[in-house]
N, C-alpha and C positions, 0 to 999 in steps of 0.2 A: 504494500500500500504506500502511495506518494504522502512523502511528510509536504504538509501546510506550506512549509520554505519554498519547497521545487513548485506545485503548485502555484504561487503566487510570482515565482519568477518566470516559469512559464509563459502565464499572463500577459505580467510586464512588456517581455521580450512583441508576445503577440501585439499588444497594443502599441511598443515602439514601431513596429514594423507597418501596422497600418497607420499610423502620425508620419512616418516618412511617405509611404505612396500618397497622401492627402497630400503632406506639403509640397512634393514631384508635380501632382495632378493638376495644382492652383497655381505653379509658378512657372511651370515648364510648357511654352505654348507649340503644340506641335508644326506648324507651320514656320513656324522662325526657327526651330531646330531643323527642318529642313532644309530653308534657302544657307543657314550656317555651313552644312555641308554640302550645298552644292558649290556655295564661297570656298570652302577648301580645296574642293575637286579641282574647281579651276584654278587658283593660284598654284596647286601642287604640278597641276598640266602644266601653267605657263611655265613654272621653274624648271621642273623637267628639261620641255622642249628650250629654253633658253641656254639652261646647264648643258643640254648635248650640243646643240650648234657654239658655243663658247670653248667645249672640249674638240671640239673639229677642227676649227682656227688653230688651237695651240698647236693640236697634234699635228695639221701639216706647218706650220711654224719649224717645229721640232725636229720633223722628220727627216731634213734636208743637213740639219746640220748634224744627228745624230747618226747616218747612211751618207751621207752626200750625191743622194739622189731626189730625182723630183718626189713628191708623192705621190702613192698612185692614185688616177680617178677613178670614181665608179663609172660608167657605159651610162653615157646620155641615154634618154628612153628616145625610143626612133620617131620619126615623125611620121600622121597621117598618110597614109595610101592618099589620100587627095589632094597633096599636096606637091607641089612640083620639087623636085631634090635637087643639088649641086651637080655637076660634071662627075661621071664616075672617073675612079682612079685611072691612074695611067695603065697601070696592068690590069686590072681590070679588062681595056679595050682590048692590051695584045694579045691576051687571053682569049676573048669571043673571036679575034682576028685568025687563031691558027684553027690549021684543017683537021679534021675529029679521023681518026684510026676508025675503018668502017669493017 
């Protein structure tokens, strides 16, 4: 059988526990706790994407002097089929130029 002591801390604890979700429920508006975190999301995107184009810079800054070569690039994305392209290479031509082994 629970002595009287445990019983009444019991209680207590229950009744601290719903005084906190009451004071949560009155003070915490859900709607602003929202836009808070979509405010985070985006400052943490912008730092993000800031922070990596900032480590890009350095890094070919770096790269030249720590190899003494260029950096390399990434491959431009190609352009549009409907759009007109530059002169192909010179090899290229003398390439389409020789006669195909039939």
């Amino acid at each position: 059988m629970p002595k009287k002591r445990d019983l009444i801390a019991e209680e207590l604890s229950t009744l601290a526990d719903d005084l906190e979700s009451l004071w949560r429920a009155a003070t915490h508006d859900p709607k602003k706790e929202a836009r808070r975190q979509r405010t985070w999301m985006i400052i943490t995107s912008v730092l993000s994407a800031a922070s990596t184009m900032v480590a890009r810079r350095a890094a070919a800054k770096i790269w030249p002097i720590l190899t003494g070569e260029t950096p390399p690039v990434p491959v431009a994305p190609s352009q549009s089929s409907g759009q007109a392209q530059g002169p192909p290479p010179e090899d290229a031509v003398e390439r389409s130029e020789q006669p195909t082994a039939a």
